[in-house]
N, C-alpha and C positions, 0 to 999 in steps of 0.2 A: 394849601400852598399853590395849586395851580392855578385858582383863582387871583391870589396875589399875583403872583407873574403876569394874569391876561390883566388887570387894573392894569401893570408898568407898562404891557404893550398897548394900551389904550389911551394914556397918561401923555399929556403934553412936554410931561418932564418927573425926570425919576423923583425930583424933590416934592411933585405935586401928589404923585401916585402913591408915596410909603406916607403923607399927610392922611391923604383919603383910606390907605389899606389901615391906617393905624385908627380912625375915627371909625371903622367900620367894623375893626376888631374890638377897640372899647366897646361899642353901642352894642353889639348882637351878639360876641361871644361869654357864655358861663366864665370863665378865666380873662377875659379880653385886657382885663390891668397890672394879672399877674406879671412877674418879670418875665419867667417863660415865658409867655403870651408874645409879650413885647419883641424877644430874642427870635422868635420863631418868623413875627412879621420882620423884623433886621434879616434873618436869615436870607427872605424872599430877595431883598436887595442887597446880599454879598458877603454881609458880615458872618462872619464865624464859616466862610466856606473860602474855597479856594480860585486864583481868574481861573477862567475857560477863555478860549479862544475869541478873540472880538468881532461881535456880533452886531449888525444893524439891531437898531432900539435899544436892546441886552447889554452894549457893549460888553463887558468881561462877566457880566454876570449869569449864573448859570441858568440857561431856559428849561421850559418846560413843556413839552406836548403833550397832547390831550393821547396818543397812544402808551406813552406813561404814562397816564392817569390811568388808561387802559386795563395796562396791566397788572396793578395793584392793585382792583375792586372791578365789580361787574358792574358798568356804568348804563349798561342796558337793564340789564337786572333789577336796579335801582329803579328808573324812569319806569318801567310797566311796575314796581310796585307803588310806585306815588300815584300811577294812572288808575291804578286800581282803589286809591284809599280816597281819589277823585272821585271817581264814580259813585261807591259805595255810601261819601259824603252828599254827595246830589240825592241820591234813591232818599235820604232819609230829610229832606227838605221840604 
């Protein structure tokens, strides 16, 4: 999800951004055609949620920051374990 929201804020237009989040959820996610699938990226731009306050880019819809990202997973955590399975990948090259 929080990836969807940075595509809308990089997106020249929300029509262009749920095009690309949706082509990108087809191509690379296991599920990516399911309807949930589908529901979850709508989610990213509004649907099935409630307005929030109007926001440059966001307008009503609801944003996202990387410190909630934060606080749901160890996003540090994460990064030194991919650095590590880097490395390990190299030694064996």
């Amino acid at each position: 999800m929080y990836w969807g929201k940075k595509i809308l804020e990089w997106s020249s237009s929300p029509e262009l951004a749920f095009r690309n989040t949706l082509a990108i959820n087809n191509k690379y996610f296991l599920d990516g055609r399911d309807p949930n699938s589908y529901a979850g990226v709508a989610w990213i731009y509004g649907v099935h949620d409630r307005a929030w306050p109007q926001r440059p880019i966001y307008g009503k819809v609801r944003c996202m920051m990387a410190s909630g990202l934060e606080r749901k997973c160890d996003v540090h955590g994460y990064v030194d374990k991919v650095k590590k399975y880097v490395r390990k990948a190299g030694d064996t090259m």
